[in-house]
N, C-alpha and C positions, 0 to 999 in steps of 0.2 A: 584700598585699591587692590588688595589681594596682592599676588607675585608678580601683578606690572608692573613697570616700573617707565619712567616718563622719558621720553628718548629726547634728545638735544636737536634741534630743528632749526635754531636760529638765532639770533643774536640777545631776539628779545622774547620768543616764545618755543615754548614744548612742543611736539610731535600731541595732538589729542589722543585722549584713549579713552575705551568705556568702563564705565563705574557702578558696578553695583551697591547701591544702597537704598536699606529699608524694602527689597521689595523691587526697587526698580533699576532699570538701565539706564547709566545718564553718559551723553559725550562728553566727557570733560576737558578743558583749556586750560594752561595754567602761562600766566607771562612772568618774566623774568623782571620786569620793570613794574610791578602794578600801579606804581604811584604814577605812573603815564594813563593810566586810564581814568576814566573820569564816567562813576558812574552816572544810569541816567536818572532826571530827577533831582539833581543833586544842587544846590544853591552856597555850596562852599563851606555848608559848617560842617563840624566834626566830632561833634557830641553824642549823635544817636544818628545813626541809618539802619532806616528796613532789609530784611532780609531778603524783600524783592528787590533790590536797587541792587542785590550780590551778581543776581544771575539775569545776565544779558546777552540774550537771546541773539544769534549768528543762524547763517543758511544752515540747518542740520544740525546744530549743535548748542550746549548751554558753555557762557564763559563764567568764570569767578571770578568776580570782580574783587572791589578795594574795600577792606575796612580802616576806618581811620579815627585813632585815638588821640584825644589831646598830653604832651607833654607833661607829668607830674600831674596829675590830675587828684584833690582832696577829695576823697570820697569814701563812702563804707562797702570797702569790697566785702565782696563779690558784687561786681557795678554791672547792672541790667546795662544789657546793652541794644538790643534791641527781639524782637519778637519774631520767629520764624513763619514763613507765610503758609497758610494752610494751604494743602494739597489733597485732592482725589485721585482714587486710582482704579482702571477702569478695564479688564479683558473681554476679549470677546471671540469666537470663534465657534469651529463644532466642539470641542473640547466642554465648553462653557453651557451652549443649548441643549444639548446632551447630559448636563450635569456630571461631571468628571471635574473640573476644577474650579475653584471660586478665588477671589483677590481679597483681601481686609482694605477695603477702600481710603483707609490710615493710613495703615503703616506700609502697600504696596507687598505683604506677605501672598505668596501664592500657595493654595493649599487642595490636595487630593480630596474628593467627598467619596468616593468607592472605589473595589478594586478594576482593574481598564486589562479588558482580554486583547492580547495583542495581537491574535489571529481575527480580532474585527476592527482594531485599531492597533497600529504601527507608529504611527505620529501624529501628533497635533500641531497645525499651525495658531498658534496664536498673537491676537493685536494686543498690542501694549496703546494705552493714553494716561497721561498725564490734564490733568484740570485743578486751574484755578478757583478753588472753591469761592471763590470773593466774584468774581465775572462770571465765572464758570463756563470758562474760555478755555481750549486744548493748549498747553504750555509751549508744546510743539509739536510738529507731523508725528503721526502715529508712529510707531515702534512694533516690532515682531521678533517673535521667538518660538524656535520648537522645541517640543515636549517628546522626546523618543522614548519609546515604550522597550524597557531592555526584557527582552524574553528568558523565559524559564521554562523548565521540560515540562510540560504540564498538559502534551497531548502524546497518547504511542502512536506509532503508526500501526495503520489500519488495509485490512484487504478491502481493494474498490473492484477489483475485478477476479471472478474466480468462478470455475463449475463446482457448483454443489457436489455434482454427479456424472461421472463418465465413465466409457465404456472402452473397453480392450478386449481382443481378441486371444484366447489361450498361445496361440500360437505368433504373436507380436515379437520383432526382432530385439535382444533387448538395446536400451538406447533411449532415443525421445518417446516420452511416453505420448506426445499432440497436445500436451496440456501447458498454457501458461496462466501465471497467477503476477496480478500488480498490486501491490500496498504504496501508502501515501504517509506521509507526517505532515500536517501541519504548520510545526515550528519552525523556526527563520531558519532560511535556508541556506546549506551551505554550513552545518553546524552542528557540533556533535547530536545536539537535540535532533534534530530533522535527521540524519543519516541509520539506517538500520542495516539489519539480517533479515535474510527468509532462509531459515532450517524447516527439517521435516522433524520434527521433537519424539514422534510416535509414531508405531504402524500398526496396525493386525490385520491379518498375519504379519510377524517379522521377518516375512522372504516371499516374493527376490527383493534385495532391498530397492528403496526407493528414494531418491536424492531430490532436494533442489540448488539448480543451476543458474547462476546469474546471467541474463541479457544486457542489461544495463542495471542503471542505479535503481530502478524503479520495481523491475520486471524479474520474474524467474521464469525458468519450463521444468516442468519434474521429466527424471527418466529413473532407469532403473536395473540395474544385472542381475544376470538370472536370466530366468520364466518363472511365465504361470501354471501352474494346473487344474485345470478347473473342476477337477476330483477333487482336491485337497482345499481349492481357498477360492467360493466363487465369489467372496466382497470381501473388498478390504478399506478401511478406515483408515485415514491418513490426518492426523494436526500438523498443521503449520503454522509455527510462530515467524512474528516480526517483533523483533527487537531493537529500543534504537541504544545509539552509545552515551546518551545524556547521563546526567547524575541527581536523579538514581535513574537506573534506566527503566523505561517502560517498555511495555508488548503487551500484544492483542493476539489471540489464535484464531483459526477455521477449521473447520475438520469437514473435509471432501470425502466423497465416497467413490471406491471404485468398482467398477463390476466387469465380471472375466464373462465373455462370451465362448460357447462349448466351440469345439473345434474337432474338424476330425482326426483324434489320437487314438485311437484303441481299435481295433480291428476284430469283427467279427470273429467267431470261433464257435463251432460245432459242438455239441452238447456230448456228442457219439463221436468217437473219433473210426467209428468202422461198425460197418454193418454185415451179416449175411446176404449173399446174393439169393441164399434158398429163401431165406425170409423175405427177400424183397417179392420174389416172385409169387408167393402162398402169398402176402400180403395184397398184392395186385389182383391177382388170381379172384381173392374174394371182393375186393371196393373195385375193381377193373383200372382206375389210373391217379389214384390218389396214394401219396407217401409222405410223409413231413418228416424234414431234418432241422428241427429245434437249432438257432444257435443263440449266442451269447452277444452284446455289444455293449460297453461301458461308456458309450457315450449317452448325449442327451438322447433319451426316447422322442420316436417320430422327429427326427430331424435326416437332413441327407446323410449326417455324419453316420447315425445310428441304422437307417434302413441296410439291409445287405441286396448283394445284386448276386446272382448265383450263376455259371456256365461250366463247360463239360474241359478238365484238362483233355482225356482221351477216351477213346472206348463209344464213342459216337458218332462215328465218322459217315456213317450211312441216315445221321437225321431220324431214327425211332426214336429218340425221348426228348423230353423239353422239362425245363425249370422252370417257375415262378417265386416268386416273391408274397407273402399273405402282408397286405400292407398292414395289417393290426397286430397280427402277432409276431411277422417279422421273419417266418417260419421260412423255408424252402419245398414246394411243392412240387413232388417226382410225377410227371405224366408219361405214357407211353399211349401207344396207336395197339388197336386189336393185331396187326403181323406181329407185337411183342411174344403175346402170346400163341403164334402159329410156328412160329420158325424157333426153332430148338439155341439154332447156332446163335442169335443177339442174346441169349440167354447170359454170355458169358464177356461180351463185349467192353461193356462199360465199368473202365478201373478205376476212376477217381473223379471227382468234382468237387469243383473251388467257390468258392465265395470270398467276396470283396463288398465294402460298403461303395455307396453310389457318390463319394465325393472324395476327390484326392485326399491320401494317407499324407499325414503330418510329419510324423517321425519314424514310424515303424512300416517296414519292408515287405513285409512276409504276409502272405496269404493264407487261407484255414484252408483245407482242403480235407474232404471228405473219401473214403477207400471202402472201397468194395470187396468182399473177400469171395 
């Protein structure tokens, strides 16, 4: 009976309890009077009884009945007493159709045939029966037990949702980068196995760094301090491990890509920081209103960032010349009208002109400006 032990119920009988033997679960009864019971079958002698006449059958439950020896009995012990009645033993469930577990129909031994992944099986209900191999009749109502599947770390957690690839703008505040990532475990839940991390394990470049942030158990958001600059790092690779806390613990990684979109940072700037006004003029003079002032822009070519936009600080105030833009080379083109070349006095009017690129400045203030001497 193991560490049960039979509790006091009554005058003449025990509290029942369950018994395992050989394999099986039995209710057992036990009376304090057995010689008041009178097994069935029985015609009053007391020489030999079957070992079916022991167990007599009640609502739910088996009793032990009476054995009964005669006083001084002449004989060569060890004295046969009687024959134990044969029993079948019989499971059944998903467990069993599945092939996971089999019974030795003897001796009620219940035995694993493979190993059982418990992220596809958790438990097993199984029917227990008892048969009398003689009628081959159920001894009594079926019987049931489960088979719990105790889990072992034996899946990491894994990224289920994540961008491959995403995109930020050089000029992003630092902070939430708009990115979330969710990994999963498997393992029973609620257990060191099943519980992880998401760290960022690696980056290149190694700045502005880049973190992940818990939202719940499940979920992170990367962000990041600093900036970017998309001179110096326009993709950067990021691993993220999940790790859980089992023993031994496992993890899986991903590696995201990220990519810096150019921004307008760098501000055009004049090749020539000052030209001759006599030269502008001899120059005109022979092409009549062409002039090109080269500049520089370190941003991306052909974007709004990088085009320049050109107009007049002063020295134009009468409307003789105009500026353009060469949208290929980026160049600034000086025009003037034929009065350029009539009137002496515009000769000497125009002291400076500016250029800006055509999309708000990022960081930096300051305008190139171009001087006339």
């Amino acid at each position: 009976m193991g560490n049960q032990s039979l509790i006091h119920k009554g005058r003449n009988e025990f509290k029942p309890v369950w018994v395992y033997h050989k394999g099986a679960l039995v209710w057992l009864s036990l009376c304090q009077s057995p010689s008041r019971i009178k097994p069935r079958g029985l015609s009053g002698r007391a020489s030999r009884i079957k070992i079916s006449d022991l167990l007599v059958r009640t609502k739910r439950r088996w009793v032990l009945s009476t054995i009964e020896l005669e006083e001084e009995m002449i004989v060569n012990y060890p004295y046969f007493l009687s024959k134990g009645q044969d029993f079948s033993f019989e499971i059944t469930g998903e467990a069993v159709t599945e092939g996971y577990l089999t019974i030795n129909g003897t001796s009620g031994e219940v035995f694993a045939l493979k190993p059982i992944d418990r992220e596809k099986y958790d438990c097993f209900h199984v029917i227990f029966d008892v048969y009398d191999t003689d009628t081959n009749q159920k001894i009594d109502k079926e019987l049931a037990f489960d088979v719990e599947v105790k889990d072992i770390n034996d899946n990491p957690p894994r990224f289920i949702e994540f961008p491959q690839t995403f995109t930020v703008s050089e000029s992003q505040v630092e902070g939430y980068l708009g990115v979330q990532v969710v990994a999963r475990d498997i393992d029973e839940k609620n257990t060191k196995n099943s519980t992880f991390n998401i760290t960022v394990i690696k980056q290149t470049p190694p700045e502005p760094k880049i973190q992940a942030k818990w939202i719940d158990e499940r979920t992170v958001h990367l962000s990041f301090t600093g900036c970017f600059d998309y001179e110096k790092a326009k993709e950067y690779n990021i691993t993220l491990e999940a790790k859980d806390h089992g023993t031994p613990p496992l993890s899986s990684t991903e590696i995201i890509s990220l990519n810096v979109r150019d921004t307008n940072t760098h501000m055009p700037e004049f090749k020539k920081k000052e030209v001759s006004f006599a030269y502008i003029y001899i120059f005109m003079k022979l092409y009549r209103d062409v002039f090109r002032f080269p500049v520089e822009d370190k941003d991306t070519p052909n974007t709004d960032g990088w085009r320049a936009k050109f107009f007049f600080i002063s020295g134009n105030e009468e409307g003789i010349f105009k500026v353009e833009t060469d949208p290929k080379t980026n160049e600034g083109i000086f025009r003037t009208s034929s009065l350029f070349l009539t009137n002496e006095h515009n000769r000497r009017v125009i002291n400076s002109l500016q250029s800006i690129s055509r999309t708000p400045f990022q960081t930096m203030k300051k305008r190139a400006t171009y001087v006339f001497m």
